[in-house]
N, C-alpha and C positions, 0 to 999 in steps of 0.2 A: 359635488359642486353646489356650491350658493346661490341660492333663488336667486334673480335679479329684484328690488323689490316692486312692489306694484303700485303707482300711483291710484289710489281711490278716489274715485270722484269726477263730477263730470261739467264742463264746461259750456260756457251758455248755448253755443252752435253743438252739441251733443245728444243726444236723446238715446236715453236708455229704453231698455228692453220692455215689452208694454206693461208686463207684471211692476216690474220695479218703477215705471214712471207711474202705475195708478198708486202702488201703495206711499209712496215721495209726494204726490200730490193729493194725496188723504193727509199727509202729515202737513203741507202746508196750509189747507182747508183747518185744520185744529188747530193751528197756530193764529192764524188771522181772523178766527171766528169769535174769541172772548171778546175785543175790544171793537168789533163791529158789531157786534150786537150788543153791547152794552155802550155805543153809541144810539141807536136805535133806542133801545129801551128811557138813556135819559134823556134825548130831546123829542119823543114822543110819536117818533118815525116809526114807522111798520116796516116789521123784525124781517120778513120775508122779503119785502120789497129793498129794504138794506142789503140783503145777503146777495141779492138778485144783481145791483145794481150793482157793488163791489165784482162779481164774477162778468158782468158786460162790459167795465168799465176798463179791467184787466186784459181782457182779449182785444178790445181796441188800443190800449195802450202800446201793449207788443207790436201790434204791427203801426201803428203811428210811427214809432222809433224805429222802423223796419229790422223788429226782429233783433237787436242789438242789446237793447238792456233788461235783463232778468230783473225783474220788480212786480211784485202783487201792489193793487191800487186797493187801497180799505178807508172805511169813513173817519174822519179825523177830531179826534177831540178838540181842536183849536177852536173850531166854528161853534161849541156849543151852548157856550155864554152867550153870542149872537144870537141864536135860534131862539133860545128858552128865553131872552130877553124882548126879542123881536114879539114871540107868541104873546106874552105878559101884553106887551105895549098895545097891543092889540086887540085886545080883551078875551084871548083864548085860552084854553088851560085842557090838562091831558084829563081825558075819560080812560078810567081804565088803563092810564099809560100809554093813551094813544091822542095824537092834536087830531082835534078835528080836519076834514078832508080839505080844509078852505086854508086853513093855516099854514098844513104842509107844501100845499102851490103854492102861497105866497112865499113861503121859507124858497120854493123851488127858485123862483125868478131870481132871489138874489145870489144862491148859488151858481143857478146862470152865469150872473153878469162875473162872482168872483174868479169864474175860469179866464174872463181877460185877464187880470193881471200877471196869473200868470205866461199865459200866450205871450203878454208884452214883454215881461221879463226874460221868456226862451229867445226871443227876438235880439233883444239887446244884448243878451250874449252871442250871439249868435252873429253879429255883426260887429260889437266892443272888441272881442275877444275875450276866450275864455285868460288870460293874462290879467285883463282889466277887472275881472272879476272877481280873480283872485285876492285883486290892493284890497278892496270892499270886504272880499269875505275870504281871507287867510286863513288857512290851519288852525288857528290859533282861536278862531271864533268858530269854525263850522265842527270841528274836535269839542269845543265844549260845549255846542249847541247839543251835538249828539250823545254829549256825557248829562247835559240836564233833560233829554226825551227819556232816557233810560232811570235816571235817578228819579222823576218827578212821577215815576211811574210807578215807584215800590212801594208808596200807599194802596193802590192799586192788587198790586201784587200778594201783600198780607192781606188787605179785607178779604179778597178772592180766598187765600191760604189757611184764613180761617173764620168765615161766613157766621155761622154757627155762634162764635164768641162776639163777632160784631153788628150782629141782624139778628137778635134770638124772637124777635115778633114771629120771622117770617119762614125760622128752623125750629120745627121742636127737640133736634139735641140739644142737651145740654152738658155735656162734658167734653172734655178736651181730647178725646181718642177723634177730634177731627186732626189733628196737629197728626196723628199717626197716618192718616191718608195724603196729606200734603209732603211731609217729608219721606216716606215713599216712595213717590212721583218723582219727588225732588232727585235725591239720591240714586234711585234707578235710572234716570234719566244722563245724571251724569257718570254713574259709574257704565252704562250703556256706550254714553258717547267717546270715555276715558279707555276703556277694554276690549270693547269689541271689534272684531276685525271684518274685511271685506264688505259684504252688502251691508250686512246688519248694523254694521259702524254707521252709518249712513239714516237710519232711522230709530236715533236714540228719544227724540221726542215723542214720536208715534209710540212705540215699545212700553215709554215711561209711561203715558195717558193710560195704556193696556191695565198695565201694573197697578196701577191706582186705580183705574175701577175695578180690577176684581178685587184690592181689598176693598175698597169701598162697598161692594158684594157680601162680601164675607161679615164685612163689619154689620148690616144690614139683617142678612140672614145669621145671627147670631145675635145683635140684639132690638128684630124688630120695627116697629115704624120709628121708632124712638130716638132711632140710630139711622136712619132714610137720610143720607146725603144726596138722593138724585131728585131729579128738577123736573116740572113738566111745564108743557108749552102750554100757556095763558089762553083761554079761552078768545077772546080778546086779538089774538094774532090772526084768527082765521076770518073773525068778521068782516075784514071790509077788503076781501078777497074779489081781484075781478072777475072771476067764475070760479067755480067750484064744482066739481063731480060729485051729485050727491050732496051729500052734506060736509064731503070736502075732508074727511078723516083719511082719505088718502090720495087724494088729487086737489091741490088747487092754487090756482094763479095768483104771483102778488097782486097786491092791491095797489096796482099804477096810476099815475094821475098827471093831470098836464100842469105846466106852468102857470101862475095868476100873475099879471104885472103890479108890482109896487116899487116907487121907487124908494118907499122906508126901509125893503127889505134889501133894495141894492145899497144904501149907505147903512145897513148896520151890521151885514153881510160881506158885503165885497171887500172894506177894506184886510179884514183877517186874511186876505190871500196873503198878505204881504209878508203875514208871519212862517207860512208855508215856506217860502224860498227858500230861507237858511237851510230849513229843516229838511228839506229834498235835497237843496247841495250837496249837505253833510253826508245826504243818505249815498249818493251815488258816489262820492270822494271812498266812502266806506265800502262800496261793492267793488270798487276800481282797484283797492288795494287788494282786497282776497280771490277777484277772479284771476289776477293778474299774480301772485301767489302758487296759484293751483298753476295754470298755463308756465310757471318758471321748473316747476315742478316735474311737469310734464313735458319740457324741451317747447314750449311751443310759444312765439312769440308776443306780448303785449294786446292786451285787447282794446287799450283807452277807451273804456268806459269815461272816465273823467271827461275826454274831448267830447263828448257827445249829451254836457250836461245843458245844451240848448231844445235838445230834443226831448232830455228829460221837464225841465219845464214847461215846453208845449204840451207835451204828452200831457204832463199833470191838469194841465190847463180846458183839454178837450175832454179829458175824463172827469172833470167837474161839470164843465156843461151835459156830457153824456149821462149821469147819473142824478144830476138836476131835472134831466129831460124825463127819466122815468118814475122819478121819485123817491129818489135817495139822498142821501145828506153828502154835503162837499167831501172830498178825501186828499188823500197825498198819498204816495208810496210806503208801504210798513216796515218799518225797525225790524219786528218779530218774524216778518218772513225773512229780512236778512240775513237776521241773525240765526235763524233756521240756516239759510242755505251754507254760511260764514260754519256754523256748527259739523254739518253734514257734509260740507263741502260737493252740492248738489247747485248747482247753478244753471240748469240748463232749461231754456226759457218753454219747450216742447213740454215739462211737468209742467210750467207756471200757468198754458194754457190749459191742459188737463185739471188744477186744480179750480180754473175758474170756470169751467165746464161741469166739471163736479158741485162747484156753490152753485149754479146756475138752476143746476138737477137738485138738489136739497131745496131750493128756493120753493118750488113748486111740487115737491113730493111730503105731503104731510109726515108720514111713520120716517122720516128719513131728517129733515129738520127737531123731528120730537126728538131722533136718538142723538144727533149733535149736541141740542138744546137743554138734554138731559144730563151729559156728562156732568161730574162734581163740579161747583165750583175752587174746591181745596184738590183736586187734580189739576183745575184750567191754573190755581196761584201756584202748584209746586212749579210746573213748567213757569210761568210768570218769572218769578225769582231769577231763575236761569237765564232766561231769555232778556228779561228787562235788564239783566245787570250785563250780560252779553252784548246789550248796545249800548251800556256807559262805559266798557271795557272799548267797544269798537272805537269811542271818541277819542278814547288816551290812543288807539293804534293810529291814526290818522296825524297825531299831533306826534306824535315815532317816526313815522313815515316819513314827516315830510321836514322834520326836523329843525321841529321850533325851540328854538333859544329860551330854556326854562328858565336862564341867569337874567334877561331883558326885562327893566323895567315897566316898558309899554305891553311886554307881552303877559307878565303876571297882572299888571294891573286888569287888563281885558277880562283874562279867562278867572279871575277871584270876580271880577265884576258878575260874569256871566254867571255864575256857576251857583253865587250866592241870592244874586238876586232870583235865576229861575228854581233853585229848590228851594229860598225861603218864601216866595210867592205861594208853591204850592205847598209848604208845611203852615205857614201861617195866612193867607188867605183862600188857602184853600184851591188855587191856579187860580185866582183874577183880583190881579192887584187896584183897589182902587185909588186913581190916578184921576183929581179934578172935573170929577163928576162920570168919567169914562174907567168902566172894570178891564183893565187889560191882561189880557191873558198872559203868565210868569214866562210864557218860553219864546212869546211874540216880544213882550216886555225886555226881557237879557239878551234877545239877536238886537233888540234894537238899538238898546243903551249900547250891548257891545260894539255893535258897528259904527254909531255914531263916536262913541271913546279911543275907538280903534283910527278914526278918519282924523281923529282930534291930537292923538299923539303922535301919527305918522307926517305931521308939519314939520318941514322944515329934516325932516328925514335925510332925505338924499342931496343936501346940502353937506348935513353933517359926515357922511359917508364919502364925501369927496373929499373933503378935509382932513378926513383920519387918510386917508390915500398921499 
């Protein structure tokens, strides 16, 4: 007789076996750790206290939304043209890659205050109806919002992929067998996710990271310092630690700090909440479709994640003020873990807590953040590649999904809007279009153009639509 086959994979009320939920939440910890910590590193935020407050900020998330929506909270690049501009205006500048302790409270208070906007916005949905929210932000915009997070991210993705050829100040290789460690990574990771069956199917990322560092190993032990792809922790991260065991090489506290009120820092700060929305929409529109997926798969009824995207804006909202509170920079929900669980098909929110328990514990255990902190950067870009282009593939699913009229003029004008303006923002200005003396960030910039374009063709809409009737 024929197996019956077996659904793999596990659903966000699910919790696997404790082996398999620590190793599922070490892979989401790898995943969400490149781009929070090189948040950290460019606005001048301590790396520890970053990691710290992403893994606090995730455990209150979960249960804010009581347990319902599987989502890692990680620091966000929107806000960092704000930071680094705010420090500037300021007259403070990074030591070592790190703001001064006065800078980063004031950076705090207007992180603060940016968590109202969203809190206002979970509200308004919350009471509009998620319906009314939809005229505002269609398919048609939050599908290509989340095809320009993943696209604006592949600069990103190559620098990481090959460090080496584009930072040779700060690597002393110099030949291209980094390209050999990245595509590697790459390639294992998907022939991992493409092949493998039952558990292991399940941790193609993890597996991949493995893969690449022992060549990276190999390559290393065969040619030398010369050929040293691995990284160590900056001196620098442990200094302004608020306790330490020792001299702190294996014990010690991030470096937390309170709030400073400014109101410069709530107007040049808060309003980038507003870019966040689309980008969490899109995010949870995209969980809604694969948890719901898996559950069809599995005989088991609809989870509407989507209806519940007023909690996810609060949520987001609280865990900005949360991570403001200790000394981290503003966040939103990660692509990369999505696209992890969308990958794995591991959704279940009992790892997400596990994982944030685990950043929690790296935050504060020095040899344990150095071995994170060390992996390649041409391993963290091969997975990048996969992952980042996984959440511009998830935008086109969304706009499948819910099946937008590719033939409508209003809808191509929108999403060519969108799509050109947030990656040519970031191939040609680099993410911050200057706009009448205000740098706006390319992916705040295309939700916004696009929802206003969208509000501006949808006139006189449902006029015409009674008429063809």
């Amino acid at each position: 007789m024929r197996k019956p086959n077996v659904i793999v994979g596990y659903l966000p009320d699910e919790r696997p076996s404790p082996l398999r939920l620590l190793l599922y939440a070490i892979q989401q910890v790898i995943v969400m750790f490149p781009a929070t910590v090189a948040v950290a590193l460019i606005t001048g935020f301590q790396v520890s206290t970053t990691i710290f407050a992403s893994g606090l900020a995730t455990i209150c998330f979960v249960f804010i939304t009581g347990k319902k929506i599987p989502m890692y909270y990680g620091s966000s690049f929107s806000y960092l043209s704000a930071i680094s501009g705010l420090a500037a205006a300021q007259g403070y500048v990074q030591v070592n890659g790190i703001l001064p302790t006065e800078a980063i409270q004031i950076a705090q208070f207007g992180i603060i205050a940016s968590g109202l906007v969203s809190i206002a916005a979970g509200f308004l949905v919350k009471f509009s109806g998620r319906n009314a929210v939809e005229k505002v932000l269609p398919a048609s915009i939050t599908g290509s919002i989340a095809m320009i997070i993943g696209l604006t991210l592949a600069d990103d993705a190559l620098r990481d992929a090959a460090p080496v050829l584009v930072d040779p100040v700060n690597y002393v290789v110099g030949s291209n067998w980094v390209w050999v460690v990245t595509l590697v990574t790459l390639i294992s990771t998907i022939v991992f996710s493409r092949y493998l069956k039952g558990f292991f199917s399940q941790l193609p990322l993890l597996l991949g990271a493995v893969v690449g560092c022992l060549v990276a190993a190999v390559l290393y032990w065969i040619g030398g310092a010369d050929y040293n792809l691995f990284r160590s922790l900056p001196a620098e991260a442990l200094a302004s630690s608020t306790w330490k065991l020792g001299d702190g090489s294996i014990f010690a506290l991030p470096a937390f700090s309170l709030p400073k009120v400014s109101w410069a820092a709530v107007a040049a700060i808060m309003p980038i909440a507003i870019a966040t929305i689309p980008e969490s929409t899109a995010h949870i529109y995209q969980l809604d479709i694969y948890v719901n997926d898996l559950a069809a798969k599995k005989n088991k009824p609809k989870y509407g994640i989507a209806n519940l995207l007023h909690k996810n804006l609060i949520g987001d909202g609280i865990c900005d003020m949360i991570s403001g509170v200790v000394g981290g920079p503003a966040g939103t929900n990660y692509g990369e873990n999505i696209s992890t669980m969308a990958i794995t098909r591991v959704f279940s929110i009992p790892v997400l807590i596990a994982a944030a328990v685990i950043a929690m514990v790296i935050s504060c255990f020095t040899p344990l953040i150095s071995v994170v902190y060390g992996i390649p950067l041409a391993v963290i870009g091969g997975l990048e590649i996969y992952l980042f282009g996984a959440i511009a593939a998830q935008g086109v699913a969304i706009m499948i999904e819910k099946k937008v009229d590719m033939f409508s003029a209003k809808n191509i004008a929108v999403i060519a809007s969108i799509l050109i303006i947030g990656v040519g923002g970031e191939m040609w200005f680099k993410g911050n279009i200057p706009f009448f003396g205000m740098n706006v960030p390319c992916i705040a910039g295309a939700a916004v153009f696009g929802i206003l374009l969208n509000l501006l063709l949808s006139i006189g809409e449902g006029k015409d639509k009674k008429e063809k009737k």
